[in-house]
C-alpha positions as CSV (number, residue, x, y, z in Angstrom):
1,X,-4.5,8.3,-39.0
2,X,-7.8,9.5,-38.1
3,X,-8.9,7.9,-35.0
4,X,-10.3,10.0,-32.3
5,X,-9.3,9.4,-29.0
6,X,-11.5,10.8,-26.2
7,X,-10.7,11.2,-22.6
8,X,-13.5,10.3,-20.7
9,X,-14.6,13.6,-17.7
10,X,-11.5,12.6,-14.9
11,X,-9.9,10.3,-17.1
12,X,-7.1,12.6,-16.9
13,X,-7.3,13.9,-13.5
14,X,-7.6,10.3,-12.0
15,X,-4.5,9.3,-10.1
16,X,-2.7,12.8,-11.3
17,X,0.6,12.0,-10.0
18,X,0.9,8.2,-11.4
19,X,3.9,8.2,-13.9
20,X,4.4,11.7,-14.2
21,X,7.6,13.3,-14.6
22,X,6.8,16.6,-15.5
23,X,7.6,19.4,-12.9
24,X,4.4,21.1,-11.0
25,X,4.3,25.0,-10.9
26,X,4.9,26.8,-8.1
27,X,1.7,28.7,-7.1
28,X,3.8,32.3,-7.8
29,X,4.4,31.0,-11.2
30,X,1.4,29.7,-12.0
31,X,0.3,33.2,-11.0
32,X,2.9,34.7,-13.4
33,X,1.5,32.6,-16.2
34,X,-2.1,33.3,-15.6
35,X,-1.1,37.0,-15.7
36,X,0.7,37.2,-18.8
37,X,-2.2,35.4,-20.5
38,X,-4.3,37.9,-18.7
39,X,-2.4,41.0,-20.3
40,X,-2.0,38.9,-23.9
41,X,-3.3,41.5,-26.6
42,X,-6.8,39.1,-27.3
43,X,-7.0,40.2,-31.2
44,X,-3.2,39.3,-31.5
45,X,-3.7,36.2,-30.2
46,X,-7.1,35.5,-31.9
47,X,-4.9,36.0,-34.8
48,X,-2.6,33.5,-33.7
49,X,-5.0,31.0,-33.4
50,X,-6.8,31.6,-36.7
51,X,-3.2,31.1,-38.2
52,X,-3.1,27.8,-36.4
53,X,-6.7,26.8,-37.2
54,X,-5.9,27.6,-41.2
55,X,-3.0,25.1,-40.8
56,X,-5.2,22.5,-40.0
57,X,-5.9,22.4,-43.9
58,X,-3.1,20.3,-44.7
59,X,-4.5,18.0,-42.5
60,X,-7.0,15.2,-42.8
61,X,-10.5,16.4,-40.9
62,X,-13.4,14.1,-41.0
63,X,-17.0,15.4,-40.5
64,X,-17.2,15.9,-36.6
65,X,-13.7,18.0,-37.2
66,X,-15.4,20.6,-39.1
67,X,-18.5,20.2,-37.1
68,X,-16.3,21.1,-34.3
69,X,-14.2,23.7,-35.9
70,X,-17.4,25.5,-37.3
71,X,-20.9,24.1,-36.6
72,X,-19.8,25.5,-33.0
73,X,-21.6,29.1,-31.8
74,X,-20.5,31.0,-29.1
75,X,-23.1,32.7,-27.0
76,X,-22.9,36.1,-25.4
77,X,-21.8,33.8,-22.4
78,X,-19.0,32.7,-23.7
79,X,-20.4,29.2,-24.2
80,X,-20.4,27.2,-27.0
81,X,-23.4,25.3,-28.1
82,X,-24.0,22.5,-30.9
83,X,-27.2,21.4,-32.2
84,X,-29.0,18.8,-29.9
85,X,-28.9,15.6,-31.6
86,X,-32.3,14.0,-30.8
87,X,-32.2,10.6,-28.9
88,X,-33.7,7.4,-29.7
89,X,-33.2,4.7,-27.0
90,X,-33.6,1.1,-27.6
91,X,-35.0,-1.1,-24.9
92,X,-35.5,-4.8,-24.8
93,X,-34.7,-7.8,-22.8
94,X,-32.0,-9.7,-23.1
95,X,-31.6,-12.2,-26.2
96,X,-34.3,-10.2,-28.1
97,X,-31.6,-9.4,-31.3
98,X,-31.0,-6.0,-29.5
99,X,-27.1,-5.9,-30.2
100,X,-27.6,-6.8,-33.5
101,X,-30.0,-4.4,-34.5
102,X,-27.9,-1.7,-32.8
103,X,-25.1,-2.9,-35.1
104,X,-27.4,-2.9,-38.0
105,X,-28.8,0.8,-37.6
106,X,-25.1,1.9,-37.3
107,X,-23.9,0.0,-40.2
108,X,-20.8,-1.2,-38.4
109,X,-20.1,-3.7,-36.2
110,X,-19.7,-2.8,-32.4
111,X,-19.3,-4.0,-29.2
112,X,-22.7,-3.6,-27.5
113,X,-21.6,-3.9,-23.6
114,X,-24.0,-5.5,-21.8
115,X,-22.7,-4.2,-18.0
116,X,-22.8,-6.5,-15.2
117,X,-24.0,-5.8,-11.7
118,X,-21.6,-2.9,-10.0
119,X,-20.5,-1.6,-13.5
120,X,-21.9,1.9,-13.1
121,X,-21.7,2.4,-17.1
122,X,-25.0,1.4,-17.8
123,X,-25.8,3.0,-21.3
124,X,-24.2,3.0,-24.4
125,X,-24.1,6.0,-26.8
126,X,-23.6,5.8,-30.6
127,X,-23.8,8.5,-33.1
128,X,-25.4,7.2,-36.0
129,X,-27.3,8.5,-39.3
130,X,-29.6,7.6,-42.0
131,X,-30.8,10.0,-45.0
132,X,-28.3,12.2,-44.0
133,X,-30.0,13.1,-40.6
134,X,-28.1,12.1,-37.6
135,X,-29.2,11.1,-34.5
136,X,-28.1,9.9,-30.9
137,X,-28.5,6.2,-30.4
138,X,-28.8,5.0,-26.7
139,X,-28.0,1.5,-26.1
140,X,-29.4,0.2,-22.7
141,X,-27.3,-1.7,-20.6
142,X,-26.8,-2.8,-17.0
143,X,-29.1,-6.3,-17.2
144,X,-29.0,-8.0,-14.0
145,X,-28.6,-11.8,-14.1
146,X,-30.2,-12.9,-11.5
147,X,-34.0,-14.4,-12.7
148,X,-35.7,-13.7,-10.0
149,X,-35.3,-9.7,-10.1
150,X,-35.1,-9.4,-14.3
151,X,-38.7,-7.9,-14.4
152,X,-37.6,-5.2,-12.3
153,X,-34.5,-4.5,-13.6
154,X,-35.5,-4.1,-16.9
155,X,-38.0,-1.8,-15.9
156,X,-35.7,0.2,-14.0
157,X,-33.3,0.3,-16.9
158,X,-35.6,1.1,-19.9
159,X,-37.2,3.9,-17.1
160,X,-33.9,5.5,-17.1
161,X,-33.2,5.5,-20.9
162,X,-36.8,6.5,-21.8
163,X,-36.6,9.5,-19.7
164,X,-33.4,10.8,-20.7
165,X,-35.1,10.2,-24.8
166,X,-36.9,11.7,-27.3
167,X,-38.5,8.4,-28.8
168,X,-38.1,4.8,-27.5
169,X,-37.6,1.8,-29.9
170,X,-39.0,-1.3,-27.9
171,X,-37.5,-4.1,-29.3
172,X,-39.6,-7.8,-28.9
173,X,-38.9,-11.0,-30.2
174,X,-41.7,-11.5,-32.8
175,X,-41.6,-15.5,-32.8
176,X,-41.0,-15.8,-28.8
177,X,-44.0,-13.7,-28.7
178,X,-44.1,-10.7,-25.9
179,X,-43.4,-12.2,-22.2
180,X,-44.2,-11.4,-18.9
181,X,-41.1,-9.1,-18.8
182,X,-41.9,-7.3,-21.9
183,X,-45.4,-6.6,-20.5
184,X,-43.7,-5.2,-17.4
185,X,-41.8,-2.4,-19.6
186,X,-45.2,-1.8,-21.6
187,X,-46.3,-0.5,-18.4
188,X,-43.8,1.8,-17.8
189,X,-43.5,2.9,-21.7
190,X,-47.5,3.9,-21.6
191,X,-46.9,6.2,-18.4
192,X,-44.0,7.8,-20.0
193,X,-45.8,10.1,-22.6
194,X,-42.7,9.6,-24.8
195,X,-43.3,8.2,-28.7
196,X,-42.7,4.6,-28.5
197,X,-41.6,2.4,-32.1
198,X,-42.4,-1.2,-31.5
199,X,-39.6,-3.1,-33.9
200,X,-41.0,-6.9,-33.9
201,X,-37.4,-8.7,-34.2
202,X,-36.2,-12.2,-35.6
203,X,-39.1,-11.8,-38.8
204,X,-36.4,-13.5,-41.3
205,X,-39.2,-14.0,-44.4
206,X,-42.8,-13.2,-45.0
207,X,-44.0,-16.3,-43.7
208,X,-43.1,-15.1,-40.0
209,X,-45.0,-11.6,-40.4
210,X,-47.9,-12.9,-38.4
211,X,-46.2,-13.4,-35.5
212,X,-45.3,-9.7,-35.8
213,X,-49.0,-8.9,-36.4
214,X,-49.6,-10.6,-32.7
215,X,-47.7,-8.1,-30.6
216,X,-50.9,-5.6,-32.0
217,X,-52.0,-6.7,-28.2
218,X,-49.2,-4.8,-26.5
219,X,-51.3,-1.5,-26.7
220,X,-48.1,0.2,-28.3
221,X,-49.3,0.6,-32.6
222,X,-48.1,-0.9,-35.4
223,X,-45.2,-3.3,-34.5
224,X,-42.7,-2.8,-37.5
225,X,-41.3,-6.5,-38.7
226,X,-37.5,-6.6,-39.1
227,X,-34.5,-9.3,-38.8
228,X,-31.7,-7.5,-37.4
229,X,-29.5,-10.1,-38.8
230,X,-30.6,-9.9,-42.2
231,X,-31.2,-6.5,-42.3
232,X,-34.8,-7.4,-43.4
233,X,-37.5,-4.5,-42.4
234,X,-34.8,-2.1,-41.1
235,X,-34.5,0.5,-44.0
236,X,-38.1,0.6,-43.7
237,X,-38.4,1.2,-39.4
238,X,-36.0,4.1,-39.7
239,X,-37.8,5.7,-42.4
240,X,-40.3,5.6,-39.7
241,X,-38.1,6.9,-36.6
242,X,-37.0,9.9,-38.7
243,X,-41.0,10.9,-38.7
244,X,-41.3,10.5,-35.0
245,X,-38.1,11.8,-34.1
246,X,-37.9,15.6,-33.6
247,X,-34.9,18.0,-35.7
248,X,-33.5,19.4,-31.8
249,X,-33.3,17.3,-29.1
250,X,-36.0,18.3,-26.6
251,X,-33.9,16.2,-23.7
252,X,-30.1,16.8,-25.1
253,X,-30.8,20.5,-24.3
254,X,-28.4,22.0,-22.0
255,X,-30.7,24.0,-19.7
256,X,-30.0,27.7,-18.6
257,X,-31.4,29.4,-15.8
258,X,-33.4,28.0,-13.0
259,X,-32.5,27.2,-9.8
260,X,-29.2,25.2,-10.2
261,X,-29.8,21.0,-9.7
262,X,-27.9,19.8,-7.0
263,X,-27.6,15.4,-6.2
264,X,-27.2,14.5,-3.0
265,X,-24.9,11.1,-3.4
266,X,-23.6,8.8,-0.8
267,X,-23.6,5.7,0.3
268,X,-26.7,4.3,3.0
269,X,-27.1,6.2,6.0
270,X,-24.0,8.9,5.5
271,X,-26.4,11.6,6.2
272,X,-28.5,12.7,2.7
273,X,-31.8,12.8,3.8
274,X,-30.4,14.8,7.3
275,X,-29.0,17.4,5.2
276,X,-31.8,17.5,3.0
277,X,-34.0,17.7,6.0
278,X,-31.8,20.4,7.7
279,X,-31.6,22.5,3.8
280,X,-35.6,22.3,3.7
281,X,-36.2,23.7,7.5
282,X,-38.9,20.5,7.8
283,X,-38.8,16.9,8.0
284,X,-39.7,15.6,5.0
285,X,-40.8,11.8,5.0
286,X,-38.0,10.3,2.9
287,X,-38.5,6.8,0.9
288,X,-36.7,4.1,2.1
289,X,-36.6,2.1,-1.0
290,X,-35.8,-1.7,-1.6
291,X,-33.7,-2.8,-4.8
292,X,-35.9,-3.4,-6.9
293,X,-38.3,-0.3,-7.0
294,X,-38.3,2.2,-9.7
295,X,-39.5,5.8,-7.7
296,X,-38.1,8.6,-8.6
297,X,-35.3,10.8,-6.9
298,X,-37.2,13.4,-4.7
299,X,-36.6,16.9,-5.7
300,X,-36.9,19.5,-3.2
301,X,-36.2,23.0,-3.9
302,X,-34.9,24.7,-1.1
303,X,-33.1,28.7,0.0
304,X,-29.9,28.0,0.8
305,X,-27.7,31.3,1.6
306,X,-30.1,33.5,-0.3
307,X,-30.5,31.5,-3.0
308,X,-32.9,28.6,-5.0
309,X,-31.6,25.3,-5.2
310,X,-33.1,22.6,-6.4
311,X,-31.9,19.4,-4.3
312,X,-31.9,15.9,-5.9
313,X,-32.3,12.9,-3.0
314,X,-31.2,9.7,-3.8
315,X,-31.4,8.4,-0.2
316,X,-32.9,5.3,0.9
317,X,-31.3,2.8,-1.2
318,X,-30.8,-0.5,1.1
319,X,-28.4,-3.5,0.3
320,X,-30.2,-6.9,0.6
321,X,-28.4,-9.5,2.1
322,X,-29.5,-12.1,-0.5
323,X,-29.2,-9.9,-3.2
324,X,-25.9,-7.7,-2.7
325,X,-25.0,-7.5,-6.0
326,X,-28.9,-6.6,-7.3
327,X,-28.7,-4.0,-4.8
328,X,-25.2,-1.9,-5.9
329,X,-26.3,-2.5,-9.2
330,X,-29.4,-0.1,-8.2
331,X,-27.3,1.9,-6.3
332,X,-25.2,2.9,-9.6
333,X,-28.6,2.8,-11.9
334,X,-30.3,5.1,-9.7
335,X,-26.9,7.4,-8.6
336,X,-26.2,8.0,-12.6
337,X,-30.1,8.9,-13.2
338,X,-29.8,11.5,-10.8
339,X,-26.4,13.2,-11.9
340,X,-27.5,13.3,-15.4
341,X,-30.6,15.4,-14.2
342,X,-28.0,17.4,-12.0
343,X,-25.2,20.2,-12.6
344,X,-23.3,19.6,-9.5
345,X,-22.7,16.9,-7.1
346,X,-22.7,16.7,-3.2
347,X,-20.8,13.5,-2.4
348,X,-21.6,13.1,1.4
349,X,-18.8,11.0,3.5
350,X,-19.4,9.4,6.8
351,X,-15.8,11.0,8.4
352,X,-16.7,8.4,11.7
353,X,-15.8,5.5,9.6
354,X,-13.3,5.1,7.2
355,X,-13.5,6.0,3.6
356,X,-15.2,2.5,1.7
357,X,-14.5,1.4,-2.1
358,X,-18.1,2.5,-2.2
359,X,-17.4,5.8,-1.3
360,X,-14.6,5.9,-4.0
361,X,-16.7,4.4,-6.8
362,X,-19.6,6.9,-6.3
363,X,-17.0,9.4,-6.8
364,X,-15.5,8.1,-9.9
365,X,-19.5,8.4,-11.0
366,X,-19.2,12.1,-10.9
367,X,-16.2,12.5,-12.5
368,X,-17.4,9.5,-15.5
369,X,-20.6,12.6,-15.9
370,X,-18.6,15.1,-15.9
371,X,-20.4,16.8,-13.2
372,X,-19.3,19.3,-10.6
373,X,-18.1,18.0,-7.4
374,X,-18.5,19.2,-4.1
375,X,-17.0,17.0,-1.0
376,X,-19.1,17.2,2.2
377,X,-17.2,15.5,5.3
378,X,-20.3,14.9,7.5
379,X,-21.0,14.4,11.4
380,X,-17.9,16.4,11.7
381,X,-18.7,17.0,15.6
382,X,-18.1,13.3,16.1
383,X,-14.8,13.2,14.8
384,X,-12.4,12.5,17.7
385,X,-8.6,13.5,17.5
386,X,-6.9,10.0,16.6
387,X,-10.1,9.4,13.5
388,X,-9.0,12.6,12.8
389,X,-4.9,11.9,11.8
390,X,-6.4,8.3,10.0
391,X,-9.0,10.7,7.9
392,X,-6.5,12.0,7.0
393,X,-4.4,9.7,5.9
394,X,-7.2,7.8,4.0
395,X,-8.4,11.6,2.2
396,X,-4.5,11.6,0.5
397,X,-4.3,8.0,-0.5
398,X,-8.2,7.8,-1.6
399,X,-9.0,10.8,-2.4
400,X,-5.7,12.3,-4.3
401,X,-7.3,12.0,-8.0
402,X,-10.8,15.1,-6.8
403,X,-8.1,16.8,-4.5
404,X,-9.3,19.7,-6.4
405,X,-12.8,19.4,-5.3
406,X,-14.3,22.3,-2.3
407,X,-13.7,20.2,1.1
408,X,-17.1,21.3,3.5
409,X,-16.8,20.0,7.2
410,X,-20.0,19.9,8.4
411,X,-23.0,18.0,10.2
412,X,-26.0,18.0,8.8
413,X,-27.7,16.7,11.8
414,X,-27.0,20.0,13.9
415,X,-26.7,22.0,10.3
416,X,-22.8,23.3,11.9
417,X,-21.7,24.7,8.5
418,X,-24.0,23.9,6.8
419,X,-23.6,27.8,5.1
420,X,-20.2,27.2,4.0
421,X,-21.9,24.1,1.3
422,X,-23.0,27.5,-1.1
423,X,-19.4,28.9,-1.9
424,X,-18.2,25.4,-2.1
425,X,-21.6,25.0,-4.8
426,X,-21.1,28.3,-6.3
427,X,-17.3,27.9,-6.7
428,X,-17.6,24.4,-8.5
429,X,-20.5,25.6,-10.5
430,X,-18.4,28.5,-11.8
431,X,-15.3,26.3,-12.9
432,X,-18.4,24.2,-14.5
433,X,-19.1,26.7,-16.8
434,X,-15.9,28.4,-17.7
435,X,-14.8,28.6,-20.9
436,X,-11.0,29.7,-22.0
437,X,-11.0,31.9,-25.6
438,X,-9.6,30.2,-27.9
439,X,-6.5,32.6,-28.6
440,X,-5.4,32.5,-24.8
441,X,-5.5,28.8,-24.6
442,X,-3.0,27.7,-27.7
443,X,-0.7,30.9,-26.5
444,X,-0.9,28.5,-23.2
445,X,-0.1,25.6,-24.7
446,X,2.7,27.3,-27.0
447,X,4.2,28.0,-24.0
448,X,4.1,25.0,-22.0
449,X,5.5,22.7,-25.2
450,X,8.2,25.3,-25.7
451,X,8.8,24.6,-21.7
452,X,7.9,20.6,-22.3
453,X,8.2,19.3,-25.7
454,X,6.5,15.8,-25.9
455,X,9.0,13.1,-25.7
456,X,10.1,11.4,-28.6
457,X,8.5,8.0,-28.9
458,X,9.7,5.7,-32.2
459,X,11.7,8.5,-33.9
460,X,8.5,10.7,-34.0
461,X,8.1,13.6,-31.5
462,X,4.1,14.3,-31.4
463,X,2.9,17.9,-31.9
464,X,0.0,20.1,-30.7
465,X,-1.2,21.6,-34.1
466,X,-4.2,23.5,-32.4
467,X,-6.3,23.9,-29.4
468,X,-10.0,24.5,-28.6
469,X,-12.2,24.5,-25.8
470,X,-15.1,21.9,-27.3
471,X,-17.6,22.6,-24.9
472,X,-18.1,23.7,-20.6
473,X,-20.1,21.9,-18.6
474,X,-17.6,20.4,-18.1
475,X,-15.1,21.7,-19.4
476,X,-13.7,20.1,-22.6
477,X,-10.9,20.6,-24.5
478,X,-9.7,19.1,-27.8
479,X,-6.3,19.0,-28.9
480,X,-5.3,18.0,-32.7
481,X,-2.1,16.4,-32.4
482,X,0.5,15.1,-35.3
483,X,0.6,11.4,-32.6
484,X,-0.8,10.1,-29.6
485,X,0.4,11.7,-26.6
486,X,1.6,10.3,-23.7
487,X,-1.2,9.6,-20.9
488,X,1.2,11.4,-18.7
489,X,1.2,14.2,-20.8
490,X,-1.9,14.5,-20.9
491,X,-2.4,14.4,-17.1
492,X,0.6,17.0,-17.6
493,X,-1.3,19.7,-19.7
494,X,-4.3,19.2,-17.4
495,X,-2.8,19.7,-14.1
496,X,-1.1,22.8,-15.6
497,X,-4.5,24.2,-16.7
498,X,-5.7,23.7,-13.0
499,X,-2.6,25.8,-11.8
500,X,-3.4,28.6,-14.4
501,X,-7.0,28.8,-14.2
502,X,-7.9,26.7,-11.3
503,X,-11.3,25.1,-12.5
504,X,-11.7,24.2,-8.7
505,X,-14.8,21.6,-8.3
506,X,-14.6,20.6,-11.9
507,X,-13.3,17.5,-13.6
508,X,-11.7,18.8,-16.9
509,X,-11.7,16.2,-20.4
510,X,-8.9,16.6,-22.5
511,X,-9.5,14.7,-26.4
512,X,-6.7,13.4,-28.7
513,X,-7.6,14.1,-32.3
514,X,-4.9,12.4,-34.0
515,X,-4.3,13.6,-38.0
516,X,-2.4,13.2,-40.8
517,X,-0.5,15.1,-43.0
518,X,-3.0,15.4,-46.4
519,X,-1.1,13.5,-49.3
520,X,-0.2,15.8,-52.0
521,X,-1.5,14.5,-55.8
């Protein structure tokens, strides 16, 4: 078997304690743990997990195995970087042949998700490859269905993928000819000073090429004629793209050094632009923005207990009574385009009312980026003693999957502790970037399986073959395993890495690679 099966950042911290029947360590013997691995001889158990890794021979590994297993360099830091795959997004209105030609360029068949409103996934990212380069393929999602707003949410959606790209590919239906919707993403695509393919879809035979030759007016070059369904033109357009498309990823790049980027999230009026305001020292006019509008974050850099942040706003964002849907659709759209320019997250929550689905869903954002997570409990010097005992109540039922996410109690109206918001930064940050060597983490999970096998399941019992940390930021593990393991188990192995290394303020991603036994000739 050679699927891969990833875990998605939180997957397996959501809802820790659903189903699991595998005993928690006492803090004293988590410390025992994390002090035997502390004293393990490191070149023993490097030599350990090179044993392990050479086992992995007899195994079936596929291209991203090996990529994994070698193409990986570790920095002085500890931290291991791949190659940046550049990006190409494809934009386009709905019913333009974008699915199909998606399908096409990857040479397989798969299910482009086209997300409806309050769906927060709004992308779609494929690995694909042509003349043995391979590139990042960004499907854009999210389209809204109500007529009246699709100019503006297409523009808000392409805005998103173009600026998280290295090229666009703007997808228009050649015999349709462009619209008045296509002409409101041309707008956006000439501002963005990003290299933009025009593919001219649904050309079937020669005889249609002219009406490719017509979208010549858009302003955008040469529009490349292709059918997505026959596959007419497309060798041709990605001949092309591999000329405009750089080697590295300019945008894929994980930066280093700088102030750290901080998103302020939250639902309306939970206090954002306060404690921006209060972070700043000034009052800084803050946008009060309609659904519908496509401005950018503001970005404020500001000294917060002696050091440079650089704060991401995403305030202002009003619900619309006759467009509810429109407006939590922008809401996610806008909250996702500001975590993936961010390294941590402030979540701000309104403690004088009680904890809304909303305020649950913008958390499960961070953890679906795999973003650090800071909780700020704001207008704290409101809270009365009977809100108090419910808050309470509401934090362990709602808030039981991110209890390991720094609690701040503060009010960033007055600023009342506001000071204790950098340790709880600097802590999550820290877990963010941590990186366990390779050797100490499979003498971990040696240990643990000898504690906890796997249950048997169908005569089988699954095994851990090997271990390695994938990647931080967050922090990612992969695990090649003789079966699936058990969601439980899973949750298992991560709740035990929180107890031995703690990884406070950072959801952890824990991948199933399943493989096989190689077949003897």
């Amino acid at each position: 078997m050679t699927d891969t099966t990833p875990g998605s950042p939180g997957d397996d911290d959501a809802r820790d304690s659903a189903g699991d029947d595998y005993p928690e360590l006492a803090p004293e013997a988590a410390g025992e743990v994390a002090a035997r691995l502390a004293d393990l001889d490191e070149d023993l158990a490097a030599k350990r997990a090179d044993a392990l890794r050479a086992g992995l021979a007899d195994y079936d590994l596929d291209d991203d195995d090996l990529d994994l297993l070698e193409g990986a360099t570790v920095g002085e830091d500890g931290i291991i970087t791949m190659p940046a795959l550049p990006v190409l997004a494809i934009v386009g209105r709905p019913n333009v042949g974008k699915s199909a030609l998606v399908n096409r360029i990857l040479g397989r068949r798969e299910a482009v998700v086209e997300d409806t409103p309050g769906v927060t996934r709004d992308r779609v990212t494929y690995k694909a490859e042509w003349n043995t380069r391979r590139f990042t393929l960004v499907d854009t999602g999210g389209w809204e269905p109500d007529a009246s707003g699709i100019n503006a949410s297409v523009a808000a959606q392409a805005e998103v993928a173009v600026d998280l790209a290295d090229a666009v590919l703007f997808v228009v239906d050649a015999i349709t000819g462009a619209t008045a919707t296509d002409e409101f993403v041309v707008k956006m695509l000439r501002r963005s000073n990003k290299p933009v393919i025009l593919a001219a879809n649904k050309v079937d035979d020669a005889r249609q090429e002219p009406e490719a030759a017509a979208l010549w007016n858009l302003g955008l070059g040469e529009p490349w004629p292709v059918s997505a369904l026959h596959g007419r033109g497309v060798a041709d357009l990605l001949d092309h793209i591999l000329t405009v498309l750089p080697s590295v990823s300019a945008v894929a790049k994980e930066e280093y050094g700088g102030p750290r980027r901080v998103a302020l999230l939250g639902r309306p009026n939970v206090g954002k632009s306060s404690l921006l305001n209060k972070a700043a020292r000034e009052e800084r006019v803050v946008v009060n923005e309609l659904a519908g509008t496509t401005r950018d974050p503001i970005d404020e850099q500001v000294e917060l207990g002696g050091r440079i942040w650089r704060f991401v706003d995403t305030a202002g964002i009003r619900r619309r009574v006759h467009l509810q849907q429109g407006a939590d659709f922008y809401a996610s759209l806008r909250t996702a385009a500001a975590l993936e320019k961010a390294e941590v997250a402030v979540v701000l929550l309104d403690v004088t009312e009680p904890l809304s689905e909303q305020d649950v869903r913008i958390i499960d954002l961070v953890l679906e980026s795999g973003r650090a997570l800071v909780l700020a409990f704001n207008k704290w010097d409101l809270l009365d003693d009977e809100r108090r005992r419910y808050l309470e109540r509401e934090i362990e039922q709602d808030l039981a999957h991110v209890a390991w996410a720094p609690r701040i109690n503060m009010s960033a109206r007055t600023g009342r502790h506001l000071e204790k918001l950098v340790p709880g930064l600097e802590l999550a940050l820290e877990s963010w970037d941590t990186r366990i060597p390779t050797g100490k983490l499979n003498a971990f999970i040696s240990e643990l399986t000898a504690e906890h096998p796997h249950p048997v399941r169908g005569g089988k019992q699954p095994r851990i073959l090997f271990a390695t940390q994938a990647s931080t930021r967050p922090p990612t593990f992969v695990l090649f395993t003789t079966g699936f393991l058990d969601p439980q188990y899973r949750r298992f192995i991560t709740r035990r890495l929180r107890e031995v290394w703690g990884f406070e303020g950072t959801p952890i991603q824990v991948n199933m690679r399943v493989r096989e036994k190689r077949q003897r000739k």
